[in-house]
Every structure is written in structure tokens, then in C-alpha cells.
C-alpha positions as CSV (number, residue, x, y, z in Angstrom):
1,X,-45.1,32.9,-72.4
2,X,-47.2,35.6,-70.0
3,X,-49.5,37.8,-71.1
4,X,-48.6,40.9,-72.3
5,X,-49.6,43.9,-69.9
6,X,-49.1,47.3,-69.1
7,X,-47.3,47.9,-65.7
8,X,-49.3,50.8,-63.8
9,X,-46.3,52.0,-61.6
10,X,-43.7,52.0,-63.9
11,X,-45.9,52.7,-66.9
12,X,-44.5,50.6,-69.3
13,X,-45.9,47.8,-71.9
14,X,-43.6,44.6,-71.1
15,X,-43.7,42.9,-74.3
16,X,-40.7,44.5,-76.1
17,X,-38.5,42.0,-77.9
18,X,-35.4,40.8,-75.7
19,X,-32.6,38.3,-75.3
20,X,-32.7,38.1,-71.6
21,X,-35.0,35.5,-71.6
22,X,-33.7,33.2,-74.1
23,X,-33.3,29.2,-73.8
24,X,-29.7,28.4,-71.8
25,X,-28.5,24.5,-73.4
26,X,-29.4,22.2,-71.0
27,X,-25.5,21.5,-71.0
28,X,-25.1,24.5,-69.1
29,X,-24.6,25.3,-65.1
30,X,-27.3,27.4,-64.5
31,X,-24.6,29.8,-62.9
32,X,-24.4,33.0,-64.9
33,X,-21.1,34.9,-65.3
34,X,-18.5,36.7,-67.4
35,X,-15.2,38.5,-67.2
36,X,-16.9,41.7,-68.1
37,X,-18.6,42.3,-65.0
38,X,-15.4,43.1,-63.5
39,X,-14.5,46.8,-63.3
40,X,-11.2,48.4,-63.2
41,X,-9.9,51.7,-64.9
42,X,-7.1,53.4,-63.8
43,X,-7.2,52.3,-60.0
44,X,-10.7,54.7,-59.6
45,X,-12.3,51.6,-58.6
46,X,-10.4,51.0,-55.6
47,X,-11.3,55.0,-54.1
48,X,-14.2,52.5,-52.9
49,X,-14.0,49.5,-50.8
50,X,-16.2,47.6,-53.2
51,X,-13.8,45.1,-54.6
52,X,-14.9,45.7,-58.0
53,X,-13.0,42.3,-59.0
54,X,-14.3,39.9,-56.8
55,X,-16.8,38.4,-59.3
56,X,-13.8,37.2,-61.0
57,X,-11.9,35.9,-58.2
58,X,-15.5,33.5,-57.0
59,X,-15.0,31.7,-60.8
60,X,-11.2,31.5,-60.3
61,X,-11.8,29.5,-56.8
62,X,-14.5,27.7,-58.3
63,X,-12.3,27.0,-61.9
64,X,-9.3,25.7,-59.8
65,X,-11.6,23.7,-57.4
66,X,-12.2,21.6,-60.7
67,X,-16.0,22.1,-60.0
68,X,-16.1,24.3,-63.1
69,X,-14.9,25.0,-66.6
70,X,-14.9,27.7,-68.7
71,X,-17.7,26.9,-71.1
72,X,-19.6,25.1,-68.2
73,X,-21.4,29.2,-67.3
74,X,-24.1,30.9,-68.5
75,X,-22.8,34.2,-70.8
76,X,-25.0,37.0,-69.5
77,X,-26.5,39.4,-72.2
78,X,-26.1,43.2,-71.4
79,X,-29.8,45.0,-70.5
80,X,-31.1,47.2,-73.2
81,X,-32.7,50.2,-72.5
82,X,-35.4,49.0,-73.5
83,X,-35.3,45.9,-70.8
84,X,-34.4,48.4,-68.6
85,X,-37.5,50.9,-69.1
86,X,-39.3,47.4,-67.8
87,X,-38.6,49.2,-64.5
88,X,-36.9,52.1,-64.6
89,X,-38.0,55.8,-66.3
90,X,-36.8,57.6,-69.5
91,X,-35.5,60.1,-66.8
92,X,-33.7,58.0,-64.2
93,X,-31.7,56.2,-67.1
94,X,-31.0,59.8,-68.5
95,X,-29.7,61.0,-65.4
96,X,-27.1,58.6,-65.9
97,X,-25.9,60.1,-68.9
98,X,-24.4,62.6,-66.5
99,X,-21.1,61.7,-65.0
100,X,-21.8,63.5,-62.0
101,X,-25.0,61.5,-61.2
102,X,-23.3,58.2,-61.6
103,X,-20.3,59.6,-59.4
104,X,-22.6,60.0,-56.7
105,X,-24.5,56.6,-57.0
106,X,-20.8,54.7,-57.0
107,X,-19.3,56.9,-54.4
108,X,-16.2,57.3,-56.4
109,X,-16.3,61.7,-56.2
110,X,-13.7,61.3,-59.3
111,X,-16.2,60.0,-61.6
112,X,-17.7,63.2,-61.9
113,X,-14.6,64.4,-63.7
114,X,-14.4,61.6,-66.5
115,X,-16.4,61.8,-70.2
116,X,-19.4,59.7,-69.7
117,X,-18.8,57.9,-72.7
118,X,-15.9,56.7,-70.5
119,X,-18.2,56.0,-67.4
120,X,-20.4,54.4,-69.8
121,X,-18.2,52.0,-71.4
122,X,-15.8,51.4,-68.2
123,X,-18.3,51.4,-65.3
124,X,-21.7,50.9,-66.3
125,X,-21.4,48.9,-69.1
126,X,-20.5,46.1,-66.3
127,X,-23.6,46.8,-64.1
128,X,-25.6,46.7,-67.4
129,X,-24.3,43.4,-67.6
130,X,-24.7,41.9,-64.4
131,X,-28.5,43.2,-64.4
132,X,-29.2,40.7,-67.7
133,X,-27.5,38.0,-65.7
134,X,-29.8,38.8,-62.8
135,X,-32.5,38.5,-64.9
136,X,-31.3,35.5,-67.1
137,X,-30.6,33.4,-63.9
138,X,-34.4,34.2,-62.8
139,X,-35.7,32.1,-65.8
140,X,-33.1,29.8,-65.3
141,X,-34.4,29.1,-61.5
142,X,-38.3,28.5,-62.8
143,X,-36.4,26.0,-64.9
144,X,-33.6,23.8,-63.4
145,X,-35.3,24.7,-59.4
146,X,-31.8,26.9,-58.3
147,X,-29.5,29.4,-60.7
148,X,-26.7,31.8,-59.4
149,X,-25.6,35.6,-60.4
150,X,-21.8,35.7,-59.6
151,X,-22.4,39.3,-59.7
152,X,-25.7,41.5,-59.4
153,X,-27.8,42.1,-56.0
154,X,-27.7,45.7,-56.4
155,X,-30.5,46.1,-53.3
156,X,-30.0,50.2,-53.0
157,X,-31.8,50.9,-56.3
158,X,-35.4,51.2,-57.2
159,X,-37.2,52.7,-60.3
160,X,-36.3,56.0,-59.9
161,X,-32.7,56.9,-57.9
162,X,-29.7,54.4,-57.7
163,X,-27.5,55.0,-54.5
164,X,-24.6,52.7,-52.8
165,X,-22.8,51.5,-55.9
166,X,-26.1,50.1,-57.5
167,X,-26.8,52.2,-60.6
168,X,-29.5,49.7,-61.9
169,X,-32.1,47.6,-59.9
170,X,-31.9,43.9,-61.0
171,X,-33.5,42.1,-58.4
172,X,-37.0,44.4,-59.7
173,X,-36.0,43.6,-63.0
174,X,-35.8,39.7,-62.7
175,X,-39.0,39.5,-60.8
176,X,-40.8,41.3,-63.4
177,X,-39.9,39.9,-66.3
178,X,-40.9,36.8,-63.9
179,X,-44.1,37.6,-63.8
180,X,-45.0,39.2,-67.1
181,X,-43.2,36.4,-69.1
182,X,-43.4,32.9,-67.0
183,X,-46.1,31.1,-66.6
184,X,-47.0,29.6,-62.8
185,X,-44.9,32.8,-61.2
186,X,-47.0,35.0,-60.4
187,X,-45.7,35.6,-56.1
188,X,-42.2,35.9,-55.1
189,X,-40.2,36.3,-52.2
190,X,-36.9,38.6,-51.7
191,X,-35.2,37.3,-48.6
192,X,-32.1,39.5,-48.5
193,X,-29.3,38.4,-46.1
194,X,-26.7,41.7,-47.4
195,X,-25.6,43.5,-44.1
196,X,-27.7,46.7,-45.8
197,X,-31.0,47.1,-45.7
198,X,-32.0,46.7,-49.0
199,X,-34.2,49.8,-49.4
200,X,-34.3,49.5,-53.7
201,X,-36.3,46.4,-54.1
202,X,-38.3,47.5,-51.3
203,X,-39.4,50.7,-52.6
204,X,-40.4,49.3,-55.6
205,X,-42.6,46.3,-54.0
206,X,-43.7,48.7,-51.2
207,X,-47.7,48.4,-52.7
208,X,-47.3,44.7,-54.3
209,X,-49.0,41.6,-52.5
210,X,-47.5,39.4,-54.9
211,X,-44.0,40.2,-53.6
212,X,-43.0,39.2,-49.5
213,X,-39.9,40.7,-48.4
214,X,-37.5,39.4,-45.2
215,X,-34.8,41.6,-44.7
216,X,-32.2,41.0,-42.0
217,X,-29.9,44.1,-41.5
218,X,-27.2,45.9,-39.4
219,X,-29.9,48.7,-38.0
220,X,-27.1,51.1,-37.5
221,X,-25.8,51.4,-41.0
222,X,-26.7,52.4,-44.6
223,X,-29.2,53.5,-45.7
224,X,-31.5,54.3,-42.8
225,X,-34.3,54.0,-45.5
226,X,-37.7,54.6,-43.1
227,X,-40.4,54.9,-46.3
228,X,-38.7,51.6,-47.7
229,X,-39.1,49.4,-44.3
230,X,-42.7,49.9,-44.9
231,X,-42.6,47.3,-47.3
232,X,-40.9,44.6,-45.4
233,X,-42.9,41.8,-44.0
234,X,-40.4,39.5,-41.9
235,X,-37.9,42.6,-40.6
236,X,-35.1,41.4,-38.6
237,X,-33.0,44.8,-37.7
238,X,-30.0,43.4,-35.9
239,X,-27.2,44.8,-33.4
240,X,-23.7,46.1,-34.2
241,X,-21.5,43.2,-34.0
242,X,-24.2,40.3,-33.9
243,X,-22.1,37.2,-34.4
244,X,-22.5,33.5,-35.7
245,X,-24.5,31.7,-33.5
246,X,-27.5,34.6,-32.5
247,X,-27.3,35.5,-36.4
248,X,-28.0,31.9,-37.5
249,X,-31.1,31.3,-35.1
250,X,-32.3,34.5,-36.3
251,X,-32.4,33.7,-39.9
252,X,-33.7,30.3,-39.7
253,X,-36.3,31.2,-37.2
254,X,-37.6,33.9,-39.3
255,X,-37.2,32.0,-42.5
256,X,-39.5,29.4,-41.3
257,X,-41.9,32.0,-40.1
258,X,-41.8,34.0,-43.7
259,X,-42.1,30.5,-45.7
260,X,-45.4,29.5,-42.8
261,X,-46.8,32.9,-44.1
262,X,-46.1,33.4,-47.8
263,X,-45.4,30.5,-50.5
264,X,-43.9,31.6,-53.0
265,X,-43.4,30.3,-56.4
266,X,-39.7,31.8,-56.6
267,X,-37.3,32.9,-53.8
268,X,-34.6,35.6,-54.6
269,X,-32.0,35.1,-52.3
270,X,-29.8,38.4,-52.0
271,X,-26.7,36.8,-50.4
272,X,-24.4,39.8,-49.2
273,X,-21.1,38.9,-47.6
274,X,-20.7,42.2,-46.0
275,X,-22.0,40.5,-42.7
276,X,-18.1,39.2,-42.7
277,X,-16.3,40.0,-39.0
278,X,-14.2,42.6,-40.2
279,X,-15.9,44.4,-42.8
280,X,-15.5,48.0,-42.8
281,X,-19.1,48.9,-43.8
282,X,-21.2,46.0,-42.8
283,X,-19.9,46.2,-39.1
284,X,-21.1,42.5,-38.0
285,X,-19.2,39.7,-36.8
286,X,-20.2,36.5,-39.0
287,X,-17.1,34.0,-39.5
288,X,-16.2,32.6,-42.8
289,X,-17.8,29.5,-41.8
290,X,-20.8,31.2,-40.3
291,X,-21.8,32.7,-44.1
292,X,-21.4,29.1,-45.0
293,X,-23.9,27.9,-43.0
294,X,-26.4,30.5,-43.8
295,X,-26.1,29.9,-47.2
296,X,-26.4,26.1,-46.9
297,X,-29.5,27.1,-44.8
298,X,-31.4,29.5,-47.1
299,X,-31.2,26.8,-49.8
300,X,-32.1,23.6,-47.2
301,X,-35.4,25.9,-46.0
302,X,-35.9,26.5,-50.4
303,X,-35.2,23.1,-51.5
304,X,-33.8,20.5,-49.1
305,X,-35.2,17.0,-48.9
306,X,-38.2,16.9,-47.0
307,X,-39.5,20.2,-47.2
308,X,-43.2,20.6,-48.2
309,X,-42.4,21.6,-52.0
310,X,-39.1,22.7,-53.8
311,X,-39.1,26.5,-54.4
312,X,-37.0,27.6,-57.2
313,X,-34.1,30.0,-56.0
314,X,-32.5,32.8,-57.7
315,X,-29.0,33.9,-55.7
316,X,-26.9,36.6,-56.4
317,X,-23.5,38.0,-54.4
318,X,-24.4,41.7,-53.5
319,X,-22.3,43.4,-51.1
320,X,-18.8,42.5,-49.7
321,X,-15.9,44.7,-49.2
322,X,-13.2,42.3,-47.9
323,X,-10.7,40.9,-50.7
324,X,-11.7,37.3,-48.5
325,X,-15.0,37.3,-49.4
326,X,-14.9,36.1,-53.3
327,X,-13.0,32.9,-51.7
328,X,-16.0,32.5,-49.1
329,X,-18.7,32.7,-51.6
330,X,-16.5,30.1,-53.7
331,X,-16.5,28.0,-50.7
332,X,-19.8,28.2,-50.2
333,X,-21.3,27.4,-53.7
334,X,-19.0,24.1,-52.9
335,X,-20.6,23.5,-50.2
336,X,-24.0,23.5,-51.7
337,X,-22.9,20.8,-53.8
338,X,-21.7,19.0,-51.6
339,X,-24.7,19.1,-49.2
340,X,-26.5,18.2,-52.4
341,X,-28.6,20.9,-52.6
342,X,-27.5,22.1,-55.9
343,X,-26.4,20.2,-58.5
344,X,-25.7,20.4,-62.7
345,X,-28.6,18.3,-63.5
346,X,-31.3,19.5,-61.4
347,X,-34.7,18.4,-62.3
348,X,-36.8,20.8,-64.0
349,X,-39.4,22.5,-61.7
350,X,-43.1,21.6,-62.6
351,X,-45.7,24.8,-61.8
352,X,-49.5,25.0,-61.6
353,X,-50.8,26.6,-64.8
């Protein structure tokens, strides 16, 4: 277990009891999910083109595949408010008590009209969710060297404002609760492959060395987040419509470059399928088979035989707005497998102390 210490910029003591960091059986996948992050209520979920049931759909593919059972994931364990005051303010988290606030972070204008015991209990009661399996799969990565979110990645939101249907800001939260709680992690890099720029993380890491941030994004879209680029180290701002074979080189040639200039003790691999040809809001042209590859190449540059030292890596889904993209991201955990690059039994990761 870390020290305990106070966190300067978001002025808050760490050490507050919490189940988001408890031992996972080793009989476990270290693939975190639940039927809870799903969202649905009255068809208000479908006013945006978030499918807010795709996390269901990847275990589905993956259950039918026969890769998977039931009892073979990782139950996630909702964030507290007190695990999220790790990060966010008293007053951010308030704001959300407001139905209008949280209309505006989901984009869903009809939001604003409901009870917020409603929006609580319906909407972000599932994001709550999802943020403790963020953070849950992060410990899980230190210890069996890879671990998967089938949910999470919400990259718009930082400490103090949510935007872009991400009310709470797990990848901040998993990193620290990384550091503050795990021995050996003390640096960590965010390479974040979402079509978006992922201006959340990034404005909360914009004045901390220990955290390196590659961000490869559409430049013409979402959020247009100036302040926030000035924490990215490997940028990669790419052109309407890029396609497979440009997109690829790009990525691996920067990955190498970021992993030459940073080694980190944990990646968190923000794996957006929003770069899909076709996608309303990414507005790239990556095939099916193109995310595949990128996938397979994150984790070979991580973790693949022969490379100078396994780094454990976190992945979570993130942004997507095709109803094809929960059967891509299924097809692309199977092809990890396959390649051998993550398996049930991985070998648990040994760090400097």
C-alpha cells in the first residue's frame, strides 16, 4: 500500500477507506463489466448517438464467441463520493445534483426536465459505475500485466466541468489511486486513440511530469480544447477522413517515439471506436479491420514478445456511435488472444520497489 498524501491540486487526503481497490480471485478475467453500465429509460438515451447499450452488446459477442462466461468478469463496484472527491470538488459533484447541469454534460436537452433522483438513479448511477471499473481494472493491470473496462474512457472530463457525455473523469481517477495506493507506479502514460481529443485527462495532467500523454485526434472536431493540448506530449492532430493505412503508420510511429521518450510503469490505453468510416461524429475513415490492427498494435508496442520490458496496460472502450462498433471491439479483444497478447493467466507483473 502507498503512502498516504495530500493531493495539492485537488486538495484532498487520499487515504479514505474504499472497495475499488480490493483483491479480484485470481480465477477471474481481469476484464471488468456489468449489465448496469448500460443505460436506457424511456428511449431519452437514443436523442444521442451514443449507443448507451453497446457495453452490453461487446460481452454478448464475447459470451457467444465461447471466450467468456458469465462469472468469468470482474463485477465493478460503484465510485463513492468519497472516491470520487479523489479528483473531483465538493462543487463539481454538486452541480450534478442539478438535472440541468447533467442535461448539458450528456447532450440529451430532455434531461433537464426529469427529477434528478431520476437522472441519478437512471443515468448516472451507470457512469458511477463504469468509473469503479476504470479504476478497479487499473490495479488489476499492475497485477496480471493487461486488464479491460468494457465501459469507461470518459476523456472530456477533468476535476472541475464534465462535457461530451462524460459526467465523471475515470481515467484521472484510476491513475491516482495508482499512484497514491500501488507501490512501483509512480509514472504513467495516457495514449488515447478516441477520434476526440481528449481534453479531460489532459487538463488535469496539464502540470504533472509523472503523467505523458499521446493523443491522436480528428483536428476538426470536438472539443477544440486549446489550454488542454498544452499538456500533450506526442500530439498527432490528424485530417478529416484519414484512412487505414496513413492512420496505422501514424500511431505506431509515434508510439515508438512516446515509449523512446517516457517509460512508463503503466499505459492507459483510451481505445475509442469513433475513428470507424462512417461515424457521424468522429468523421474518419478507419475499417473494421483497421481498429483491429491498432488495437493488436497498441498492446504488441505494451507487451509483445521482444519488447525491452512488459508495461502493464489498462484499456477501456470510450467513444463509438455506430451500433457496429460493440461487435468490432468484441472482435478485437479476440484477436488479442489470439495473437497472444492477452491471456486469462497472465503472469503477474514484478515492479522496482
Amino acid at each position: 500500500m502507498g503512502c498516504c498524501q495530500t493531493i495539492p491540486q485537488f486538495s484532498y487526503h487520499i487515504c479514505h477507506s474504499t472497495r475499488l481497490h480490493e483483491d479480484i480471485p485470481q480465477s477471474k478475467w481481469p476484464i471488468v463489466y456489468s449489465s448496469d453500465y448500460n443505460i436506457g429509460f424511456l428511449g431519452l438515451e437514443k436523442l444521442h448517438p451514443f449507443d448507451s447499450g453497446k457495453w452490453g452488446k461487446v460481452f454478448r459477442y464475447l459470451k457467444e464467441s465461447g471466450l467468456l462466461k458469465e462469472d468469468d468478469v470482474v463485477t465493478p463496484v460503484e465510485a463513492t463520493e468519497e472516491d470520487l472527491l479523489v479528483v473531483h470538488s465538493s462543487g463539481y459533484l454538486n452541480s450534478l445534483k442539478w438535472s440541468m447541469v447533467v442535461a448539458g454534460i450528456t447532450e440529451v436537452p430532455p434531461v433537464a426536465l426529469l427529477p434528478n433522483f431520476i437522472v441519478q438513479r437512471k443515468l448516472l448511477k451507470p457512469l458511477r459505475l463504469q468509473t469503479g471499473g476504470t479504476v478497479m481494472a487499473g490495479k488489476l493491470a499492475t497485477e496480471r500485466g493487461w486488464a479491460l473496462n468494457i465501459g469507461g474512457g470518459f476523456h472530456h472530463c477533468s476535476a472541475e466541468r464534465g462535457g461530451g457525455f462524460c459526467a465523471y473523469a475515470d481515467i484521472t481517477l484510476s491513475i491516482k489511486f495508482l499512484f497514491e495506493r500501488m507501490e512501483g507506479i509512480s509514472k504513467a502514460m495516457i495514449v488515447d486513440l478516441d477520434a476526440h481529443q481528449g481534453n479531460g485527462h489532459e487538463r488535469d495532467f496539464i502540470s504533472d511530469s509523472r503523467v505523458y500523454i499521446m493523443d491522436v485526434y480528428n483536428r476538426y472536431i470536438y472539443p477544440h480544447d486549446s489550454y488542454a493540448k498544452g499538456a500533450i506530449r506526442c500530439k498527432v492532430e490528424l485530417q478529416a477522413y484519414t484512412e487505414d493505412d496513413r492512420y496505422l503508420s501514424l500511431v505506431r510511429k509515434n508510439l515508438e517515439k512516446a515509449l523512446e521518450e517516457f517509460n512508463p510503469d503503466i499505459i492507459v490505453y483510451n481505445a475509442g471506436t469513433d475513428v470507424l468510416e462512417g461515424d457521424p461524429l468522429g468523421a474518419l475513415s478507419i475499417s473494421p479491420e483497421g481498429i483491429v490492427q491498432r488495437d493488436q498494435l497498441v498492446f504488441e508496442l505494451a507487451r509483445g514478445k521482444g519488447r525491452p520490458r512488459q508495461i502493464p496496460i489498462l484499456m477501456v472502450t470510450s467513444g463509438g456511435y455506430q451500433k457496429r462498433t460493440a461487435q468490432i471491439i468484441a472482435d478485437s479483444i479476440k484477436n488479442l488472444i489470439a495473437k497472444g497478447l492477452i491471456s486469462h493467466q497472465a503472469a503477474a507483473v514484478e515492479t522496482e520497489i
